[in-house]
C-alpha positions in Angstrom: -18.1 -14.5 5.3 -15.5 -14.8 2.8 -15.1 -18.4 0.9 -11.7 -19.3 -0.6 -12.8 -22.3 -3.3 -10.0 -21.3 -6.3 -7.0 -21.5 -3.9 -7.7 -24.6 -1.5 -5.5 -26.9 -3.5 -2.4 -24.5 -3.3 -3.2 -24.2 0.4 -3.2 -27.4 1.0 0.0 -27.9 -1.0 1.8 -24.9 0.8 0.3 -25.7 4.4 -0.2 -22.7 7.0 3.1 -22.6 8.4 3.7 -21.4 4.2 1.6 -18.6 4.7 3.2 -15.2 4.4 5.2 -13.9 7.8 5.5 -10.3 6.5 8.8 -8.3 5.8 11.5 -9.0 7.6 12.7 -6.3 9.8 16.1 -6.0 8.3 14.2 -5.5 4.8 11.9 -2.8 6.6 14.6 -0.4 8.1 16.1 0.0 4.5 12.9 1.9 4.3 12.7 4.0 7.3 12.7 7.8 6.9 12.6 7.5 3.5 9.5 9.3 1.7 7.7 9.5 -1.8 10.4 8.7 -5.1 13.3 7.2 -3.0 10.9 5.4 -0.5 9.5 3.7 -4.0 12.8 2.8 -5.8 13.7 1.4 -2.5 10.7 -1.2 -2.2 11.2 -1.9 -6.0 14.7 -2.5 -5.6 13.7 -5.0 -2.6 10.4 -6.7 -3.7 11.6 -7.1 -7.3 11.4 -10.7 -9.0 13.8 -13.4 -8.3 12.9 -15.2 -11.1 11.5 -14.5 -14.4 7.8 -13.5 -14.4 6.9 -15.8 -17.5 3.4 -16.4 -16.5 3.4 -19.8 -15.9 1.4 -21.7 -13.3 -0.7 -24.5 -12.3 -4.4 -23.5 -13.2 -5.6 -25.8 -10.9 -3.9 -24.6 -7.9 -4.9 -20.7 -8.7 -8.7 -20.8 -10.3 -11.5 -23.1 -10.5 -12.4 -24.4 -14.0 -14.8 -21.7 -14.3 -12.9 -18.8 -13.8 -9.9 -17.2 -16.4 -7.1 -15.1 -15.7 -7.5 -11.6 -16.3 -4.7 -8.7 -17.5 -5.2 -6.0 -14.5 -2.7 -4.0 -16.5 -3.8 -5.4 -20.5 -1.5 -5.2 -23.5 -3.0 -2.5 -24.9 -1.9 -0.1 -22.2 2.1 -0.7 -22.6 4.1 0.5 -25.9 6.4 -2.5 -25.1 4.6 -4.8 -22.5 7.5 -5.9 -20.1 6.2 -8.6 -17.8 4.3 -11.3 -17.6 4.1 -10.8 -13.6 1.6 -12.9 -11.9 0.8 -10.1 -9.8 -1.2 -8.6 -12.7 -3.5 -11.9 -12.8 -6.7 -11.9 -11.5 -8.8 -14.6 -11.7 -12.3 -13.8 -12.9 -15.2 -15.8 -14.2 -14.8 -16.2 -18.0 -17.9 -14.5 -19.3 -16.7 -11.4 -17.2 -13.6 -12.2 -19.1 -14.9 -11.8 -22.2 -16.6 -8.2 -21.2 -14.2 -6.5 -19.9 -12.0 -5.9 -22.6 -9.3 -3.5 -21.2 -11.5 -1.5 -19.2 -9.8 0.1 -16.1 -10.6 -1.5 -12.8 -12.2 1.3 -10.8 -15.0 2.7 -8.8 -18.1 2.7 -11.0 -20.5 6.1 -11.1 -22.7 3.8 -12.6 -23.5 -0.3 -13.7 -24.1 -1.2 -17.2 -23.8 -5.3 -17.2 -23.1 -7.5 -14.3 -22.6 -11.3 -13.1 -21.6 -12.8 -10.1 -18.7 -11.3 -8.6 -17.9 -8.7 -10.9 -19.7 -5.3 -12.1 -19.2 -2.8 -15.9 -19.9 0.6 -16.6 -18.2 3.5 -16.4 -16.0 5.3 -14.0 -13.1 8.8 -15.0 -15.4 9.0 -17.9 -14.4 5.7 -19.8 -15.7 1.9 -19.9 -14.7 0.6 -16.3 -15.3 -2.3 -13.6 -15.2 -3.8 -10.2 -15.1 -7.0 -8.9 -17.2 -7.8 -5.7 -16.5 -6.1 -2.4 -14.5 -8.8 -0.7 -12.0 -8.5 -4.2 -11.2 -5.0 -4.3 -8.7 -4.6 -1.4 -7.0 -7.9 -3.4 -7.3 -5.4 -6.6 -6.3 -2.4 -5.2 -3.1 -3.7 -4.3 -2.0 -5.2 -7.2 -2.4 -2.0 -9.1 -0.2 -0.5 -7.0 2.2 -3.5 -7.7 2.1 -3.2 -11.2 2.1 0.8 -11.1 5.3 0.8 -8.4 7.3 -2.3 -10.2 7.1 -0.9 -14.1 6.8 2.7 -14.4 6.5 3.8 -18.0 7.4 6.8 -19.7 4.3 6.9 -22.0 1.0 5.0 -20.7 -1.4 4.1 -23.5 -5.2 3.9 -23.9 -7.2 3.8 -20.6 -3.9 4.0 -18.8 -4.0 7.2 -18.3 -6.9 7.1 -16.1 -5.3 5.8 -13.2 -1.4 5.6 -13.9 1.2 8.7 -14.5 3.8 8.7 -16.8 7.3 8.9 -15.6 8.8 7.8 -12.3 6.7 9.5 -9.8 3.8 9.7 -8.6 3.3 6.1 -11.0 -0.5 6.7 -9.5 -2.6 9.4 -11.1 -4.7 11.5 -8.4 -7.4 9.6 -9.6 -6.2 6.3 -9.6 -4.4 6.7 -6.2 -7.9 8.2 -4.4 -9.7 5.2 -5.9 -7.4 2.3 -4.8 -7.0 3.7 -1.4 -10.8 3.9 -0.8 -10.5 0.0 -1.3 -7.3 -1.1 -0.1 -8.7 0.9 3.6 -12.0 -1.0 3.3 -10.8 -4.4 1.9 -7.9 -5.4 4.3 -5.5 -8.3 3.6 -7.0 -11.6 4.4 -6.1 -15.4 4.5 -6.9 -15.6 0.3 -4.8 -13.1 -0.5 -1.9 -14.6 1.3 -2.2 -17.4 0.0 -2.3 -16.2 -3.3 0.6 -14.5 -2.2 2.5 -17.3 -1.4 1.6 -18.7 -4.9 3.3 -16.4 -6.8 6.7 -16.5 -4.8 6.7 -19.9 -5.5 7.1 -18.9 -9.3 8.5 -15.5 -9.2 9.8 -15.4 -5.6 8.7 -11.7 -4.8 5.7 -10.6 -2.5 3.6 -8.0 -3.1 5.3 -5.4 -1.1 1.6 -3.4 -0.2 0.2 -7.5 1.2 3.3 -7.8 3.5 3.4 -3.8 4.5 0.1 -2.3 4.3 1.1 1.0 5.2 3.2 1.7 2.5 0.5 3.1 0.2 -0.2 5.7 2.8 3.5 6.8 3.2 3.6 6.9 -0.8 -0.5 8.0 -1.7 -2.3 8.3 1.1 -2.3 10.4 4.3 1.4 9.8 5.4 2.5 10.9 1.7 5.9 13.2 1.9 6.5 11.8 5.3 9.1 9.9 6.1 8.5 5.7 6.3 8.2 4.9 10.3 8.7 0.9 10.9 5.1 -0.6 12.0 7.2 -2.2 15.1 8.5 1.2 15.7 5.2 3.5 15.6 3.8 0.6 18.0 6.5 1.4 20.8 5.8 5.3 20.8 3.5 7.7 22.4 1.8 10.4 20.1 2.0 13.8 21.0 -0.9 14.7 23.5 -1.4 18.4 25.3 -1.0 17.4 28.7 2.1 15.4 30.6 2.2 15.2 34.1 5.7 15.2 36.0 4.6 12.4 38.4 3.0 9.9 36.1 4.9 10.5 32.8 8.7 10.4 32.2 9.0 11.5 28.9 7.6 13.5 26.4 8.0 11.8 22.8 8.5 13.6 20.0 6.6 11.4 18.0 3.1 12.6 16.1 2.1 10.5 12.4 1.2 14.0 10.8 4.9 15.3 11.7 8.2 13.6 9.5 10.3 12.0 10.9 13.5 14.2 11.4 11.6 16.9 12.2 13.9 19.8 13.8 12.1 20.4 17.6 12.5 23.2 19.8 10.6 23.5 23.3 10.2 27.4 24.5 12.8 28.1 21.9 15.7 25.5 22.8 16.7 23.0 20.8 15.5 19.1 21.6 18.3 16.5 20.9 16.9 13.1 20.5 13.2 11.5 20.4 12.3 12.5 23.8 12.5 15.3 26.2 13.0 14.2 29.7 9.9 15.7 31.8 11.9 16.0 35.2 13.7 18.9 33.6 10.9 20.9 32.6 9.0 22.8 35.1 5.2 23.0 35.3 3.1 25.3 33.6 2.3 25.8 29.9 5.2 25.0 27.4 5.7 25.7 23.4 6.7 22.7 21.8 7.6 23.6 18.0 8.9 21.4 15.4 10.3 22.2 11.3 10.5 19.7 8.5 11.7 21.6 5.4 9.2 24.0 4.2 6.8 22.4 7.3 6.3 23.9 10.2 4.1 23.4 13.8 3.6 23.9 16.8 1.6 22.9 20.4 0.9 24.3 23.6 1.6 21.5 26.0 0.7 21.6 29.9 3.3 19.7 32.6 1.3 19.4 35.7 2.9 18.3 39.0 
């Protein structure tokens, strides 16, 4: 069981009702259908700061006296550091503080030094380290933060490890593989929200990969290239199965998360206009359902029985 001691004084302040709600559903359908670079300008564009990320805040509310904040992202990494986001805090106990150096926060292959909470050695063959298991989803997700929000032409130092220059993929393959593993394993709980809600007091921005988890698939992970479906959306549709029946089903919906959205569909060579195919007009017997997004293509035998 997870215990929250560093942030009960900004819960209490902020009260549950304070709590993150999640995107709004106006802000997600500015995403939908969009995939890889334009899906990520979009959700920087949206989950930018409000306010200037100076890097002030109430130590009492965000650590106990034993803990300092930590650099995720340290200064030695930027040629011109351009933030002092609280999103790229992490509060640590202070003789971890003092070990870490810049080290990049990553998997370990193997454990050199360790404390309570928090783990050194090496990991992408350079000095690494992790915090504790119920820390790294947290961790994961502010990376990806600070990778989607500041993209940098020129990394520096360890950098390299885990970002990529330029404006896409801002994740190396590496660094992407590695913070998946524990944003999938580490889920958003009650600390991180309120943690969350901390921060948009003083910057007024969420952490976009908190409020919609499944982004990181649609730009890293195993929805990457396909275009972003609206959790409330994928909810109210049926995935593709091989067998429909004309009594008990009335539609067939072209709908399958390994398939983009848009996807050209053709069923025994005719063209399918819409989401759905009505099953009433299609007679039993084995059917070719086919679909085409750009350079992808697919297809399934489906069976209509009576």
């Amino acid at each position: 069981m997870k215990n929250f001691p560093n942030i009960s004084g900004g819960m209490r302040k902020l009260g549950v009702a304070a709590l993150c709600a999640g995107a709004t559903l106006s802000v997600i359908a500015r995403f939908e259908g969009l995939s890889g670079q334009a899906l990520a300008d979009a959700v920087r564009r949206e989950y930018a700061p409000r306010e200037a990320a100076d890097g002030d805040f109430n130590a009492a509310e965000w650590m106990s006296p034993a803990e300092l904040d930590i650099r995720l992202v340290p200064d030695s990494w930027w040629l011109d550091r351009p933030t002092n986001d609280l999103y790229n805090i992490f509060s640590g106990p202070s003789e971890f503080s003092l070990a870490r150096y810049d080290y990049v926060p990553a998997p370990l292959d193997g454990v050199t030094a360790s404390g309570e909470g928090w783990e050194v050695g090496t990991a992408f063959g350079t000095n690494a380290w992790q915090p504790s298991y119920d820390r790294r989803g947290d961790l994961a997700r502010r990376m990806m933060y600070m990778a989607l929000m500041y993209p940098q032409q020129l990394w520096c130092s360890r950098a390299t490890t885990v970002f990529e220059d330029g404006d896409w993929p801002l994740l190396s393959e590496a660094g992407a593989e590695a913070y998946l593993v524990w944003h999938r394993s580490d889920p958003v709980d009650r600390r991180e929200e309120a943690e969350m809600a901390l921060v948009m007091e003083s910057q007024g921005n969420a952490n976009p990969f908190v409020e919609l988890p499944e982004l990181a698939e649609y730009l890293w992970g195993d929805r990457a290239g396909m275009g972003f479906v609206p959790p409330e959306t994928e909810k109210n549709r049926t995935v593709l199965r091989g067998t429909y029946s004309r009594s008990a089903d009335k539609v067939i919906d072209l709908y399958s998360p390994h398939v983009p959205e848009g996807a050209v569909w053709t069923l025994d060579g005719c063209a399918a206009t819409g989401q759905s195919i009505d099953i009433s007009n299609v007679p039993a017997g084995l059917h070719e359902l086919t679909f085409t997004a750009g350079d992808l293509r697919g297809k399934l035998t489906v069976n209509i029985t009576p």
